[in-house]
TORKOL-990978 format. One record per residue (C-alpha): residue in three letters; residue number from 1; x, y, z. Coordinates in steps of 0.02 Angstrom, whole numbers, padded with zeros to 5 digits. Layout:
(site 'ALA'; NUM; (X; Y; Z))
...
//
This chain:
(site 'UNK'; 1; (06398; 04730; 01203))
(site 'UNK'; 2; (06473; 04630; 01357))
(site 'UNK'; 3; (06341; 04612; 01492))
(site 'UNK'; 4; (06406; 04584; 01665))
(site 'UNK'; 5; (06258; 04448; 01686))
(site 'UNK'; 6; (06219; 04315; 01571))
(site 'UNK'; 7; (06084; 04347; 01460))
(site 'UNK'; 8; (05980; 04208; 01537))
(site 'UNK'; 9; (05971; 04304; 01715))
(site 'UNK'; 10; (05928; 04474; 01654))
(site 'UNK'; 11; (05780; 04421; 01570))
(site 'UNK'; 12; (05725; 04338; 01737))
(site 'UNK'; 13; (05753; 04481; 01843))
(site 'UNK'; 14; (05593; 04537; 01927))
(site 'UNK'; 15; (05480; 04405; 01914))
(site 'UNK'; 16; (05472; 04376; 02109))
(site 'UNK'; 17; (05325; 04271; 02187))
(site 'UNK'; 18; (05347; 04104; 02267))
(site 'UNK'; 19; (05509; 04096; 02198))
(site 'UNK'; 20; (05635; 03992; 02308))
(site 'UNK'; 21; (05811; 04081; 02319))
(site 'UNK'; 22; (05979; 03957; 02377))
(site 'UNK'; 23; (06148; 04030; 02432))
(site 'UNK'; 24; (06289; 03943; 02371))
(site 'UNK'; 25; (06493; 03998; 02425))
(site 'UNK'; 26; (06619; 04019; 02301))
(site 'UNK'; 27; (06801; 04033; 02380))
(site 'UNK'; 28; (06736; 04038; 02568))
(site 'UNK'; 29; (06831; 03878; 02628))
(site 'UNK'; 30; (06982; 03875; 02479))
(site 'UNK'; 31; (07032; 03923; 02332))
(site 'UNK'; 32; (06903; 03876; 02195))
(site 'UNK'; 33; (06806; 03806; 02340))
(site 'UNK'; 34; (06607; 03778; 02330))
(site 'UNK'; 35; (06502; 03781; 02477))
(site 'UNK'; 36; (06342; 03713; 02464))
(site 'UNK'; 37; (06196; 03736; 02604))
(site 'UNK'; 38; (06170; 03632; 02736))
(site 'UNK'; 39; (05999; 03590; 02694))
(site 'UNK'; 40; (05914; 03513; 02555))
(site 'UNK'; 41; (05878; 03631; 02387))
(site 'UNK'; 42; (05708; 03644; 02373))
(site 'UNK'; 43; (05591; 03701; 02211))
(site 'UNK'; 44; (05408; 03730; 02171))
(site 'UNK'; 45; (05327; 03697; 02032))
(site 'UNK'; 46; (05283; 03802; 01928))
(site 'UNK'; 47; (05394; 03937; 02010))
(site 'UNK'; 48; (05586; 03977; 01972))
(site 'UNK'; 49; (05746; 03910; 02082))
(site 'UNK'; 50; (05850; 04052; 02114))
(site 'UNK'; 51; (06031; 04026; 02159))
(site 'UNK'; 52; (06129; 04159; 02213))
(site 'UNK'; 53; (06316; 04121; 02199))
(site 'UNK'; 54; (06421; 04220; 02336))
(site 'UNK'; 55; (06592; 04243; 02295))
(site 'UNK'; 56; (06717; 04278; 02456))
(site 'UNK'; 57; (06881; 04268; 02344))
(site 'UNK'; 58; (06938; 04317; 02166))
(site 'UNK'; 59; (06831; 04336; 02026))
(site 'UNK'; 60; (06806; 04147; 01984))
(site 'UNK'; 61; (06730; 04045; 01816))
(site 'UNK'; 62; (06589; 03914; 01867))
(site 'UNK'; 63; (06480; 03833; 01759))
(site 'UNK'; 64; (06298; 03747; 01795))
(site 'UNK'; 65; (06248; 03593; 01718))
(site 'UNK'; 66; (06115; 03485; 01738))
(site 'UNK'; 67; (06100; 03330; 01630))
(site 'UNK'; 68; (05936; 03260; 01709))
(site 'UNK'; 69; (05830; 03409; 01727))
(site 'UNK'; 70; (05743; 03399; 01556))
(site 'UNK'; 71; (05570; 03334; 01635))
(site 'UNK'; 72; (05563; 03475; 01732))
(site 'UNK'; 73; (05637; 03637; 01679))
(site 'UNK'; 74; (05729; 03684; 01499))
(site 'UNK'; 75; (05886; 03746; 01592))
(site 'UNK'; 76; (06030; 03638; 01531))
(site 'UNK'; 77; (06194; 03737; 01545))
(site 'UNK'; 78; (06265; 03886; 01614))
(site 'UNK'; 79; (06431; 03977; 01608))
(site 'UNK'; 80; (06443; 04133; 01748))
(site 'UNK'; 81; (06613; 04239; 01778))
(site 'UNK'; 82; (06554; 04289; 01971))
(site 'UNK'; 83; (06659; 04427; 02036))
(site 'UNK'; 84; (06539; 04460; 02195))
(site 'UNK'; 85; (06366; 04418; 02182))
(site 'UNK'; 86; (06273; 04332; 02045))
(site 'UNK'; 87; (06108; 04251; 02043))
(site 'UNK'; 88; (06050; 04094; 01911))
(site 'UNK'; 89; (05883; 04080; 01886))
(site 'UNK'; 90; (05802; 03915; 01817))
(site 'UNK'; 91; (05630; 03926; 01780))
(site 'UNK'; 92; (05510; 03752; 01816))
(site 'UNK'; 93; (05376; 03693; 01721))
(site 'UNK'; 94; (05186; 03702; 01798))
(site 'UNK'; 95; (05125; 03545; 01787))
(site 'UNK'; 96; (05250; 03418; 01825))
(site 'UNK'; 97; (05264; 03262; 01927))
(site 'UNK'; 98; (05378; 03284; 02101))
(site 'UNK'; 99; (05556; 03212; 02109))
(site 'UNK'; 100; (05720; 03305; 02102))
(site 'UNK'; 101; (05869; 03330; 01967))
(site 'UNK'; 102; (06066; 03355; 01984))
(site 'UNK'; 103; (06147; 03525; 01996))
(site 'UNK'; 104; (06338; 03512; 01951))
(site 'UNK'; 105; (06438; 03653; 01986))
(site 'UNK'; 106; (06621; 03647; 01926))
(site 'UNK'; 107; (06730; 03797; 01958))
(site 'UNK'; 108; (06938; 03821; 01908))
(site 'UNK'; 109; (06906; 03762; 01745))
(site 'UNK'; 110; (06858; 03579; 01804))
(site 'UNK'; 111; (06975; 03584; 01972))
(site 'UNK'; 112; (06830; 03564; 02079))
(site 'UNK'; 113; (06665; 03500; 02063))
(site 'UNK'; 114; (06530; 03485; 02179))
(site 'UNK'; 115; (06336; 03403; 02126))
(site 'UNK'; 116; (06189; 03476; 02232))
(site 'UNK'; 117; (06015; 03402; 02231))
(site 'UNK'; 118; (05861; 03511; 02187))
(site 'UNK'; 119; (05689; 03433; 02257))
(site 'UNK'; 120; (05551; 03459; 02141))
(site 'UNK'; 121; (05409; 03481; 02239))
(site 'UNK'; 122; (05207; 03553; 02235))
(site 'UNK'; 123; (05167; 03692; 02314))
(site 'UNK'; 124; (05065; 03683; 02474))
(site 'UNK'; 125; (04876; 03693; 02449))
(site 'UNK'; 126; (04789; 03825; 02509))
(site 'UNK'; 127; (04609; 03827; 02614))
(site 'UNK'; 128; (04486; 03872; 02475))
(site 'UNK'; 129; (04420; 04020; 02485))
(site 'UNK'; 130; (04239; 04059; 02507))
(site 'UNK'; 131; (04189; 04248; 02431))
(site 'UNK'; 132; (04110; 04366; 02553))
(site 'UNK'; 133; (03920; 04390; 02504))
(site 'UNK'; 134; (03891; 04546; 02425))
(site 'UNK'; 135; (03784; 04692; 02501))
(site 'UNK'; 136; (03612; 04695; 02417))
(site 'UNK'; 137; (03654; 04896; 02389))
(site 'UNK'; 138; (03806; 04929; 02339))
(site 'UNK'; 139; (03921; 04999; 02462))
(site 'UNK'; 140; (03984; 05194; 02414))
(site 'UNK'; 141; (04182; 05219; 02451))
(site 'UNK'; 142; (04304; 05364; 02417))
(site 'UNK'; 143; (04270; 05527; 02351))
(site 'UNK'; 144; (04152; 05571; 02209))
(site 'UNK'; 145; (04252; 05544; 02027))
(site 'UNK'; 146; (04312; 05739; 01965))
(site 'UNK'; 147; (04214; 05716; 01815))
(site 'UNK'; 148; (04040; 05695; 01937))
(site 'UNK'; 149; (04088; 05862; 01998))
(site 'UNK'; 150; (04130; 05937; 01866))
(site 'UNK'; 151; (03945; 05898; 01797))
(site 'UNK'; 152; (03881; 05933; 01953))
(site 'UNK'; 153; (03942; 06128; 01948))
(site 'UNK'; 154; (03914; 06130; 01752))
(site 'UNK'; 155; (03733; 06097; 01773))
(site 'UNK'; 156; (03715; 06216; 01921))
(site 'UNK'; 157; (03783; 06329; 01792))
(site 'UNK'; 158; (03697; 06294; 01659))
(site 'UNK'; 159; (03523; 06307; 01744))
(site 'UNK'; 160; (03565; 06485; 01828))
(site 'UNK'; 161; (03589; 06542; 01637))
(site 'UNK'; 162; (03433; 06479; 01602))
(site 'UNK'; 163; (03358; 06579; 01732))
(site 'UNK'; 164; (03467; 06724; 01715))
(site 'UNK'; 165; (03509; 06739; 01530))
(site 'UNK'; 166; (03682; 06789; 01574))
(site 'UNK'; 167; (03803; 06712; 01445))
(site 'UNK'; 168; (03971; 06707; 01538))
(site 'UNK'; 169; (03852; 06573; 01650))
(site 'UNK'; 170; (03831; 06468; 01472))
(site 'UNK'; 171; (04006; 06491; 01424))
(site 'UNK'; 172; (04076; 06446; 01589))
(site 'UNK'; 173; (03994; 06277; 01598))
(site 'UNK'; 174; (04031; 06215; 01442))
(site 'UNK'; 175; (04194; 06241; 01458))
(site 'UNK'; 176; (04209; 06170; 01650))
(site 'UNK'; 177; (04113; 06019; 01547))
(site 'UNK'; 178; (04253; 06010; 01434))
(site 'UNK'; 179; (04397; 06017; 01550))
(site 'UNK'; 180; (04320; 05881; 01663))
(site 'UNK'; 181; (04302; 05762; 01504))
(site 'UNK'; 182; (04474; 05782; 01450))
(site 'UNK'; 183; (04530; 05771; 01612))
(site 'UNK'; 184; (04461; 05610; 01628))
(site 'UNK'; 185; (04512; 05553; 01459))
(site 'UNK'; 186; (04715; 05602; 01489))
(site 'UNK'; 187; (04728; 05530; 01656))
(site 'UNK'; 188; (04680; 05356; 01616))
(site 'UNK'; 189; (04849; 05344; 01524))
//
């Protein structure tokens, strides 16, 4: 089976959060041209370094190589056929010192070759944050829980049969027990 991404960015699809995401231009300026941003390629820590390679010509070869970038990620080499969009992901480890590695990108089969740096660096700290006291009674939100009511009317039931001696009364709120309990079971999956 012939997947239209590498394998590598498919499993990294989806995992969004801090992560920080770099255009780069494929045949924008020139045939087997690369464009790199204007300003510096920045990564957190702990996060992944997303860059999305725009292609504004033929369907081009590039590959991604970075000999230095051992202390920080596990990424080491890369080969992506981009016909429009494609997006390399390179994960980086936690708890690593700052600093920065080399991104080479070579495209025509080793016609051109351009080297980007990627800036390791921590994430900002955040203010810490200080947990609202809680209420000395607790606090009552939403509706009442289905099953409640479901006792609630089973018992008013139940009692009035008592009283009354009337089975259907019996009957009726065992079984409106029942359905509330399974109800409650099946819709916790």
């Amino acid at each position: 089976m012939n997947f239209p991404l590498p394998f590598f960015v498919l499993i990294s699809v989806g995992t969004e959060g801090n992560d920080t995401c770099t255009e780069i231009y494929l045949n924008r300026s020139g045939i087997n041209s690369i464009d790199l941003p204007r300003g510096k390629i920045q990564a957190l820590t702990g996060n992944n370094l997303r860059i999305k390679f725009v292609n504004r010509g033929a369907p081009i070869h590039i590959t991604a190589t970075s000999a230095n970038a051992s202390m920080y990620t596990d990424f080491f080499h890369e080969n992506m056929y981009v016909v429009d969009e494609s997006v390399l992901t390179i994960p980086l480890f936690p708890d690593i010192q700052e600093g920065f590695f080399n991104l080479e990108i070579i495209a025509g089969y080793g016609v051109m070759k351009t080297t980007a740096r990627v800036d390791v660096v921590h994430p900002p700290q955040n203010a810490p944050v200080i947990p609202e006291e809680s209420p000395i009674q607790p606090v009552a939100r939403g509706r009442p829980h289905l099953l409640m009511v479901m006792m609630g009317i089973a018992l008013i039931l139940y009692t009035a049969w008592l009283y009354t001696t009337i089975e259907l009364l019996n009957i009726a709120s065992f079984i409106i027990l029942i359905v509330g309990a399974l109800y409650t079971w099946y819709r916790q999956r």
